[in-house]
C-alpha positions in Angstrom: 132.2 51.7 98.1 129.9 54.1 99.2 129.3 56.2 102.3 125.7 57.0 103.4 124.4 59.5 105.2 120.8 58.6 105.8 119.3 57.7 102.3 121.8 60.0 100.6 125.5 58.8 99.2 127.7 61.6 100.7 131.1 59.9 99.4 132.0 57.0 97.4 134.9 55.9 95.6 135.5 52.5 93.4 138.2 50.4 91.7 137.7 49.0 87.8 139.9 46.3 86.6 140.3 43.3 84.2 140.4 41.3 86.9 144.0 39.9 86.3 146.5 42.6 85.1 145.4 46.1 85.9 143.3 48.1 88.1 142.4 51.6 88.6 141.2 53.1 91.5 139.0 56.3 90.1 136.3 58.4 91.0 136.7 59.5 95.2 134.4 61.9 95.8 133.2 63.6 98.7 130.2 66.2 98.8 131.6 69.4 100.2 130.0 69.4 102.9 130.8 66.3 104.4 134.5 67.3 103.9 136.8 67.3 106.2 135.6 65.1 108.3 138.1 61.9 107.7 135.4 60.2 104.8 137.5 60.2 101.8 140.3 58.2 104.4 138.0 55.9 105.3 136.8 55.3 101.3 140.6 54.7 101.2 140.8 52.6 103.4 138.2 50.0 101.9 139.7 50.2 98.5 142.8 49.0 99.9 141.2 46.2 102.0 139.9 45.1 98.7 143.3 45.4 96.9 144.8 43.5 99.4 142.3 40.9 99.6 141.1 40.5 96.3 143.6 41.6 93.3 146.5 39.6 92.5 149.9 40.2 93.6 151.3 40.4 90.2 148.7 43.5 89.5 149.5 46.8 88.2 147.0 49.4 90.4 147.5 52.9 89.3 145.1 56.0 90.1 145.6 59.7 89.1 145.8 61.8 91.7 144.2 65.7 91.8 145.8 68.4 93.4 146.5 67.6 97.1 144.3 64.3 97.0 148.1 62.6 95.8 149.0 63.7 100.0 145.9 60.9 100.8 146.9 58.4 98.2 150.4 58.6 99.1 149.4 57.5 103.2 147.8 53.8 101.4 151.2 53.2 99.6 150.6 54.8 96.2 153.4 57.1 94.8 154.5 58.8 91.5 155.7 57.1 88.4 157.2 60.1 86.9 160.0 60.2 85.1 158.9 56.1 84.0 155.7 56.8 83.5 153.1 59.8 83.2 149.4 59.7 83.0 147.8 60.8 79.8 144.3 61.5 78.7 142.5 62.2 75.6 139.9 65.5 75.8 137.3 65.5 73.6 
């Protein structure tokens, strides 16, 4: 999903899955200085029209959230798996 502004992408967001079992939604991003202004809801929004539309029920959709952003993901239904589960990530 992206958000234009003009000809330039100003925010965008998208999910990846296997299309059966799992689904992440990953990279929501808003330039700076269209933040603020109710865009990275709205990117929200769409990713969960799709979720609701087009993944399975049985699916497992899991995102990691960054600082505050988990206050946003939290108002579409998302919320921690901590102690059960913790995300993890190799650096390289």
């Amino acid at each position: 999903m992206q958000i234009l502004h003009g000809k330039d992408v100003v925010g965008m967001g998208r999910v990846i899955g296997d299309d059966g079992c799992f689904y992440q939604v990953v990279d929501i991003a808003v330039l700076p200085a269209h933040q603020g202004k109710g865009l990275g809801k709205l990117i929200m929004q769409e990713i969960r029209r799709y979720i609701d539309t087009s993944v399975p029920q049985s699916a497992y959709i899991s995102l990691i959230a960054d600082g505050q952003a988990q206050d946003l993901y939290a108002q579409f239904g998302f919320s921690h798996t901590a102690p059960a589960s913790v995300g993890m990530a190799l650096k390289r």
